[in-house]
Backbone as CSV, one residue per row, in Angstrom:
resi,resn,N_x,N_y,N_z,CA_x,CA_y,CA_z,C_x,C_y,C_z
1,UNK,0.114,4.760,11.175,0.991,3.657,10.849,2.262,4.233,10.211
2,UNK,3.218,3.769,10.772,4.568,4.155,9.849,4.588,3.366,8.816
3,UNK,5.478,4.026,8.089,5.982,3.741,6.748,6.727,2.827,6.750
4,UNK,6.479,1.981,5.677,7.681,0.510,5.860,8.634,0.859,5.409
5,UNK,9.532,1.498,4.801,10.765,2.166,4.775,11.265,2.650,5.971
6,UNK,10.422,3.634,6.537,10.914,3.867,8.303,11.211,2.770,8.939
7,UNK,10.189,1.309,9.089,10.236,0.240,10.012,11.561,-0.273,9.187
8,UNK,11.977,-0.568,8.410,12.977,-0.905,7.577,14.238,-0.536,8.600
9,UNK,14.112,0.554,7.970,15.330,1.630,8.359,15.788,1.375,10.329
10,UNK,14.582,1.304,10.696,14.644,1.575,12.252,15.283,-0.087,12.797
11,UNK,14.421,-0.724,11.907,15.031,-2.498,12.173,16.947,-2.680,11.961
12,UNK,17.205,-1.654,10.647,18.619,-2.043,10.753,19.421,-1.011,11.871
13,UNK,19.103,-0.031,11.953,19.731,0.766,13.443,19.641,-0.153,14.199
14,UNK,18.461,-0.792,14.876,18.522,-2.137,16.179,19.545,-2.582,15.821
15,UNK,19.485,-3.394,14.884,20.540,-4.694,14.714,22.215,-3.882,14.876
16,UNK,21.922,-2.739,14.614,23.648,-2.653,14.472,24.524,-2.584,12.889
17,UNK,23.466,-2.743,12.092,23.631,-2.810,10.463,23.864,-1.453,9.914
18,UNK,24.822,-1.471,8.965,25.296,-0.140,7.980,24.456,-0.557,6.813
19,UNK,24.335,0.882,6.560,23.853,1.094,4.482,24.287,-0.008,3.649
20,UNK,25.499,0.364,3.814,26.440,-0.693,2.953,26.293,-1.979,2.979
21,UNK,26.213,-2.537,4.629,25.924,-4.055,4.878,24.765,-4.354,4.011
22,UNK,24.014,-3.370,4.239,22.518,-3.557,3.760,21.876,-3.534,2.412
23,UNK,22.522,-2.853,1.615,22.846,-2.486,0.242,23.322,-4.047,-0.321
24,UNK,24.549,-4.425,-0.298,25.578,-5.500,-0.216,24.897,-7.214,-0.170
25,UNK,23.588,-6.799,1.050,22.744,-8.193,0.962,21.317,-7.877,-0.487
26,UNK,21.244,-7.151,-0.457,20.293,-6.551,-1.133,20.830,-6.362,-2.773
27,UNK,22.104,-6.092,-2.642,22.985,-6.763,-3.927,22.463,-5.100,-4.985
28,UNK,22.254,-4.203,-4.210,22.132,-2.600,-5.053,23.345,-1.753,-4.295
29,UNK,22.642,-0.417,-5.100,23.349,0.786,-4.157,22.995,1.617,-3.383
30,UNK,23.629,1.979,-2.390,23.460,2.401,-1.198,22.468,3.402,-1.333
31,UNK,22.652,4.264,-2.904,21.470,5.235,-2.807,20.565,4.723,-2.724
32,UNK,19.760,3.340,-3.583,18.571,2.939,-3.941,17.912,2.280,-2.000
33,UNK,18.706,2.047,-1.153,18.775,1.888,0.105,17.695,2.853,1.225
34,UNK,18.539,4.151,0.644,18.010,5.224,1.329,16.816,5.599,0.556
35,UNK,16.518,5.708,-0.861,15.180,5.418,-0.980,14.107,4.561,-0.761
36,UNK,14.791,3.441,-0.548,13.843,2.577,0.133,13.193,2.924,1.654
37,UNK,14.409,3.745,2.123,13.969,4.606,3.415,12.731,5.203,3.542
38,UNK,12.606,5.988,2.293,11.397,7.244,2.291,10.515,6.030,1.611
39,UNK,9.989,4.879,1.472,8.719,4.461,0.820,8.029,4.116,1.745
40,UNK,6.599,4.209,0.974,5.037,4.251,2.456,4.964,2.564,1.567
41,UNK,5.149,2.184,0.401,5.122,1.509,0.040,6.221,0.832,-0.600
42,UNK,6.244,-0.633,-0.679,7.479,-1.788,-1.237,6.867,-2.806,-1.664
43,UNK,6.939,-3.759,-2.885,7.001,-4.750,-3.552,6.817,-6.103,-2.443
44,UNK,5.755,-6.624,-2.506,6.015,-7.845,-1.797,7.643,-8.840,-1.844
45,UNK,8.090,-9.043,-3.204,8.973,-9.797,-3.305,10.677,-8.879,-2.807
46,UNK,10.653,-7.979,-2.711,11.332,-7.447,-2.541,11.258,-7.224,-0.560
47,UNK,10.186,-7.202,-0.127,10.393,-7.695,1.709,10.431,-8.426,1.852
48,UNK,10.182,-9.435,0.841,10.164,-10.990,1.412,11.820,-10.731,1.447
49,UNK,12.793,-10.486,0.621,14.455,-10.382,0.380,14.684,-9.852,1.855
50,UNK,13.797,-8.731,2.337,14.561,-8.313,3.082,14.232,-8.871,4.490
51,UNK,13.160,-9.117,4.367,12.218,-10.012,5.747,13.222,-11.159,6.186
52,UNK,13.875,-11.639,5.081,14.921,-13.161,5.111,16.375,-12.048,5.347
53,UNK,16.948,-11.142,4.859,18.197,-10.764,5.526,18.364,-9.920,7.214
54,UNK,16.842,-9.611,7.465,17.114,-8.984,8.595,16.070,-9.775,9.763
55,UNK,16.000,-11.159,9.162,15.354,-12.149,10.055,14.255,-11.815,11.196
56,UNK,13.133,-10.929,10.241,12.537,-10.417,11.154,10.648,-10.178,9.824
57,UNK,9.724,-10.823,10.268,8.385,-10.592,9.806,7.641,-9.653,9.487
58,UNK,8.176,-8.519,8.389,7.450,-7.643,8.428,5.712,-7.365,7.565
59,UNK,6.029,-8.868,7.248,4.621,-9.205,6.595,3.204,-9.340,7.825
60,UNK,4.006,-9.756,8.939,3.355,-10.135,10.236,2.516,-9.009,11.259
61,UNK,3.803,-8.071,10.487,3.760,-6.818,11.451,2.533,-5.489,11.053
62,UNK,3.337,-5.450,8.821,1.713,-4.881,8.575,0.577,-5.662,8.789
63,UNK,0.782,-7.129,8.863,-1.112,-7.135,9.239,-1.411,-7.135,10.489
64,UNK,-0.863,-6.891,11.868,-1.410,-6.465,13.105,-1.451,-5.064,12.820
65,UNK,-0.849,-4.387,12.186,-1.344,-2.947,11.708,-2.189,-3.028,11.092
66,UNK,-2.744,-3.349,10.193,-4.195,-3.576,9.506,-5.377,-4.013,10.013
67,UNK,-4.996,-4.611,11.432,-6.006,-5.268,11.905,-6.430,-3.609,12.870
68,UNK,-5.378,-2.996,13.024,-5.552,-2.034,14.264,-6.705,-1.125,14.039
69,UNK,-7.692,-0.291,15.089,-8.769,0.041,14.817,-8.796,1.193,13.959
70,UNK,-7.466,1.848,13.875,-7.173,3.361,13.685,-7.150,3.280,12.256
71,UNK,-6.101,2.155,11.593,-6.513,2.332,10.095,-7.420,1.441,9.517
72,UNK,-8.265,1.190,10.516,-10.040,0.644,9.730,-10.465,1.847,10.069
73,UNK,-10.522,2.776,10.886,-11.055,3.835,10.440,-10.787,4.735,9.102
74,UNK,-9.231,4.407,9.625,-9.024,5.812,8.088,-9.544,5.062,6.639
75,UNK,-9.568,3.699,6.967,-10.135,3.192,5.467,-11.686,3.559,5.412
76,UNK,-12.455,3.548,6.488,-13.518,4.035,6.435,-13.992,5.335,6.059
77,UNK,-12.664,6.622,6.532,-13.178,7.853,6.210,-12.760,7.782,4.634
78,UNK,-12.166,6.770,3.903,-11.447,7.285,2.896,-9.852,8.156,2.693
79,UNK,-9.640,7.604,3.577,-7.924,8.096,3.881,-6.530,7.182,3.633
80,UNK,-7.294,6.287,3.311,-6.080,4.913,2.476,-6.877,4.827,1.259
81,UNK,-5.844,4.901,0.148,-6.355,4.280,-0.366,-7.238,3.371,-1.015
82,UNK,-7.700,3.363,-2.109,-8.890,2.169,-2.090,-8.275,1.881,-3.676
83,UNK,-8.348,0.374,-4.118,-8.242,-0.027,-5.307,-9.914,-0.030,-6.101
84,UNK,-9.131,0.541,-7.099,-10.435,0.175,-8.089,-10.506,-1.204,-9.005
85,UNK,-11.085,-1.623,-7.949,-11.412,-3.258,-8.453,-11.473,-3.558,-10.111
86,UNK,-12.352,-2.782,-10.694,-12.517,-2.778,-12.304,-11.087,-2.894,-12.606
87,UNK,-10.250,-2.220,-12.661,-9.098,-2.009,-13.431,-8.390,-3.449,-13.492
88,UNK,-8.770,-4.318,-12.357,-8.233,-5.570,-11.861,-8.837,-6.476,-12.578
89,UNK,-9.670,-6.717,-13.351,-10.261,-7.640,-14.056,-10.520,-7.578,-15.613
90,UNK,-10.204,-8.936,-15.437,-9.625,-9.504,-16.973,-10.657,-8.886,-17.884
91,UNK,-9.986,-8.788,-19.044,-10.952,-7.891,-20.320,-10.875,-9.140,-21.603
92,UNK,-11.710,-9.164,-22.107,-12.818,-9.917,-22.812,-11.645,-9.891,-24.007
93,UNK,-10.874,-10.561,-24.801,-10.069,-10.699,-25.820,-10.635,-11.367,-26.593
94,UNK,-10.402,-10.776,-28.309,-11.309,-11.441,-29.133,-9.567,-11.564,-30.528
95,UNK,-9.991,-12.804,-30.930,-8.661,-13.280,-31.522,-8.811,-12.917,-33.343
């Protein structure tokens, strides 16, 4: 699976879009752009921004990638990631 920074990146080459354009909707700088380039990972709320400026589903797109057989395997060998559920649940507060 590519990297959603790559699919990013590759979506604004299609369109015909510069850094700058892209930066400009995104309301940063052009560097923080090109790092967004190199991430395997991004912020939901932050594709949703960009999912709406480059009018295109990339929420849609990782989950037909998720569904694909290749990375249910690698989740199977242990090659994605895995959350540790514990860390995710609420802890017992005493007042």
């Amino acid at each position: 699976m590519k990297a959603i920074g790559t699919i990013i990146k590759e979506e604004l080459e299609r369109q015909e879009r510069t850094v700058t354009w892209f930066a400009r909707k995104l309301s940063c700088d052009r560097s923080n752009v090109y790092r967004l380039f190199q991430k395997h990972s991004i912020d939901t709320a932050l594709l949703s921004r960009i999912s709406v400026i480059l009018n295109r589903d990339f929420f849609a797109e990782l989950s037909e990638n998720f569904q694909s057989t290749k990375l249910r395997e690698d989740w199977d060998k242990g090659l994605v990631a895995k959350i540790d559920t514990d860390a995710c649940q609420p802890r017992n507060m005493t007042v």
